[in-house]
N, C-alpha and C positions, 0 to 999 in steps of 0.2 A: 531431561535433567538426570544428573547420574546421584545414585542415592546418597553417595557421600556429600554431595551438593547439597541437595534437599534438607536435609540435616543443618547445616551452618547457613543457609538462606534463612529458613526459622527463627533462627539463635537471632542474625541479622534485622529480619526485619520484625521482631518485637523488639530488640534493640531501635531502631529505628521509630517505630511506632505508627507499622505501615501495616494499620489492621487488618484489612479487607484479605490482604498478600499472606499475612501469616494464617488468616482462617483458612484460605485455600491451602497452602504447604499442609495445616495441621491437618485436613481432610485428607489431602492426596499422598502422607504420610504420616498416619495415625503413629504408627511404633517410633518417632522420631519423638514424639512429643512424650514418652516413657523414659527418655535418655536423660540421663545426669551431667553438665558440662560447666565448664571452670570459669569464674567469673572475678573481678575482682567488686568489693561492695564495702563499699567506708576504707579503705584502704586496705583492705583484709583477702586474701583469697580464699575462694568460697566455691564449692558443689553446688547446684541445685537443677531444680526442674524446669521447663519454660514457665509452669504457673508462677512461682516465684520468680520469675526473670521479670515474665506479665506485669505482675503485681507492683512492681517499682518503677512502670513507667505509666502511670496513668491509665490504667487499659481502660477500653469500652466494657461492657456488660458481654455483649455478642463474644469476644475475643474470650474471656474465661469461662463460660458457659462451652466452647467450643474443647478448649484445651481441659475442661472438668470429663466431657462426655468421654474424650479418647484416653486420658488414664486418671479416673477419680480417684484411685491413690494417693494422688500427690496433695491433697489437699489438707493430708493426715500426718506429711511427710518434711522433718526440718532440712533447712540447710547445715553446710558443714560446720563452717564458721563461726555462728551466732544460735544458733537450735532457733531458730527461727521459721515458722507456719508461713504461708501464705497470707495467712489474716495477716501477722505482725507486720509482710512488709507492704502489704494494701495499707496498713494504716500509719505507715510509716511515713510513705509515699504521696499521701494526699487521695487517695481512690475516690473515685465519688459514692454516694448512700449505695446508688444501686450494684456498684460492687461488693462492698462490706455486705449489705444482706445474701446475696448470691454466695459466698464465701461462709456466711452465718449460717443459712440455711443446709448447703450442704456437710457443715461439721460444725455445731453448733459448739461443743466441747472446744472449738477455738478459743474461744473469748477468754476460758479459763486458762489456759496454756502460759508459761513464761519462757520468755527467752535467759540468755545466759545472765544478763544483767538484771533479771529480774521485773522485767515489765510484761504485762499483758498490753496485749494489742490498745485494751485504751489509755495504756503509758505513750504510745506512739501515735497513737490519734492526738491527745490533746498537746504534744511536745511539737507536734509538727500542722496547729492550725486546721485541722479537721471542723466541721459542723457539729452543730448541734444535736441535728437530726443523726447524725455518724455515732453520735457517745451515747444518744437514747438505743439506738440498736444493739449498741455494746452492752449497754446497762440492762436493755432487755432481757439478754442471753447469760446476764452473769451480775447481776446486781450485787456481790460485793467487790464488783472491781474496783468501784471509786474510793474504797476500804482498804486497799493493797498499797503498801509504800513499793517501791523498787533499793536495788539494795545501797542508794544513796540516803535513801529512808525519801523519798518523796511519793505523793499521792501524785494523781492525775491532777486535782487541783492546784498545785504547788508548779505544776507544767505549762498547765492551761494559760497561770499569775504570769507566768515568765515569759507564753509568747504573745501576752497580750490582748488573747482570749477575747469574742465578745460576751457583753451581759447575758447571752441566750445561754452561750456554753459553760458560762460559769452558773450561772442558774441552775440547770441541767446536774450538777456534779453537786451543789447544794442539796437540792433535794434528794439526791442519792444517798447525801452523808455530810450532812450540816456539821457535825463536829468535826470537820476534816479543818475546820476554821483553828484548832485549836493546833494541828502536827506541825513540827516540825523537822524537817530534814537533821540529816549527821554535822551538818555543819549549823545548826539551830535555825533554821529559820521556814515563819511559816509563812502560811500563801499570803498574808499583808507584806508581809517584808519583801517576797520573790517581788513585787510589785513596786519596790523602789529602783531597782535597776531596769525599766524598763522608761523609756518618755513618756511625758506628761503627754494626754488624748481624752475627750471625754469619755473612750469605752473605758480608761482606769480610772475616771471621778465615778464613773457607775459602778464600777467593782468594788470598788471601795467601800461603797454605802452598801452593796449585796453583803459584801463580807463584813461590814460592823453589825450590818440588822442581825444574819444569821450569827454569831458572836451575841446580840443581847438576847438572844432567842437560847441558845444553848444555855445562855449564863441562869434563867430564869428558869429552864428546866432542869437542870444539876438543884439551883437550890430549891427545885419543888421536891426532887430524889430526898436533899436530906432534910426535908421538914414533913415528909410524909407522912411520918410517925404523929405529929402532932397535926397535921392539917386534914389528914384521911386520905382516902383513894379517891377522894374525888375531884381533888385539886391536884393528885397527881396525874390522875387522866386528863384534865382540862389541859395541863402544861403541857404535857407528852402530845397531846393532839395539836396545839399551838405551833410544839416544833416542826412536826412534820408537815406545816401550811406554810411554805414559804411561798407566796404568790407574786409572782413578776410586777401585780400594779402597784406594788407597796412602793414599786422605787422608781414610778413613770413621774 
């Protein structure tokens, strides 16, 4: 195989998602997998690496661990188009847990990252139906991601609302940031509202009661904030701890 080959067979078959084939290319042509080539991504044309190439087709675990060892660089390193990480388009893309962590573990300072639109990677995990277990790792590495709007002004929650989200992943962004019940986006509307233009399922009668509980949960602890003065510290403590118990069997 002539090296100019080996090069666009790569490209190829992660294009493809003929892992086994790209592992072997990426071994038997380490410098190939250090190359930057032209892609197009959301309609856009775009530079990147094959990790990023990886990242947006499902990969296995085995296949980025493989394309990490031969240039760990790239994992630090954005595309042209979108300034976009590898994490962003792992979680863009749907990756599975054990990608996101492999990704997290070797640049943890991912999770903080925005792209040009202003989303951290758990703007794009929860926009495009990611797990639970997905937004706890995110959450892990960067707990106030669920606290970040993007520059439409929406939170991960307001995304979550809109693809329908199960009760785990809305739970999950709850406890990260219970007054997220309260944003809403540039065009007004917060995560109850995202929730009217999607079909009626019982994962949205669940969300619903998630999102009124934590909504009287907040309301009860704002007004412990301003009666402080008169109630003490110790019913502001009692509230403050209240809020941050939102337990999934309240709503079984």
């Amino acid at each position: 195989m002539m090296k100019k080959d080996a090069s666009a067979q790569l490209v190829q078959a992660i294009t493809e998602q003929m892992w086994a084939h790209a592992i072997n290319l990426a071994n038997a042509y380490p410098e190939d997998v250090k190359k930057r080539f032209s892609v197009t991504v959301e309609r856009a044309p775009s530079r990147v690496y094959s990790l990023h190439w990886a990242c947006t087709k499902n990969p296995t675990k085995e296949i980025i661990t493989t394309l990490l060892r031969h240039f760990p660089e790239a994992i630090e390193k954005t595309d042209s188009a979108f300034n976009r990480l590898p994490l962003h388009y792992a979680c863009c893309n749907g990756a599975h847990e054990s990608v996101v962590r492999v990704l997290l573990e070797q640049f943890p300072a991912a999770a903080n990252k925005t792209a040009l639109n202003g989303r951290l990677p758990i703007h794009y995990a929860t926009a495009n139906g990611a797990s639970a277990e997905v937004l706890a790792a995110l959450i892990e590495h960067n707990p106030q991601g669920p606290r970040v709007a993007d520059k439409r002004g929406m939170l991960p929650l307001h995304l979550a609302c809109l693809q329908n989200a199960s009760p785990q992943v809305i739970l999950v962004l709850l406890k990260a940031f219970p007054e997220g019940v309260y944003f809403k986006t540039e065009k007004g509307n917060s995560p109850k509202s995202c929730l009217k233009t999607i079909p009626d399922s019982p994962n949205k009668k669940t969300v619903i009661a998630l999102l009124d509980v934590s909504t009287k949960k907040c309301s009860r602890f704002h007004a412990a904030i301003n009666s402080s003065v008169r109630g003490g510290k110790n019913q502001f403590r009692r509230y403050k701890k209240m809020l941050t118990a939102v337990d999934s069997a309240e709503f079984c």
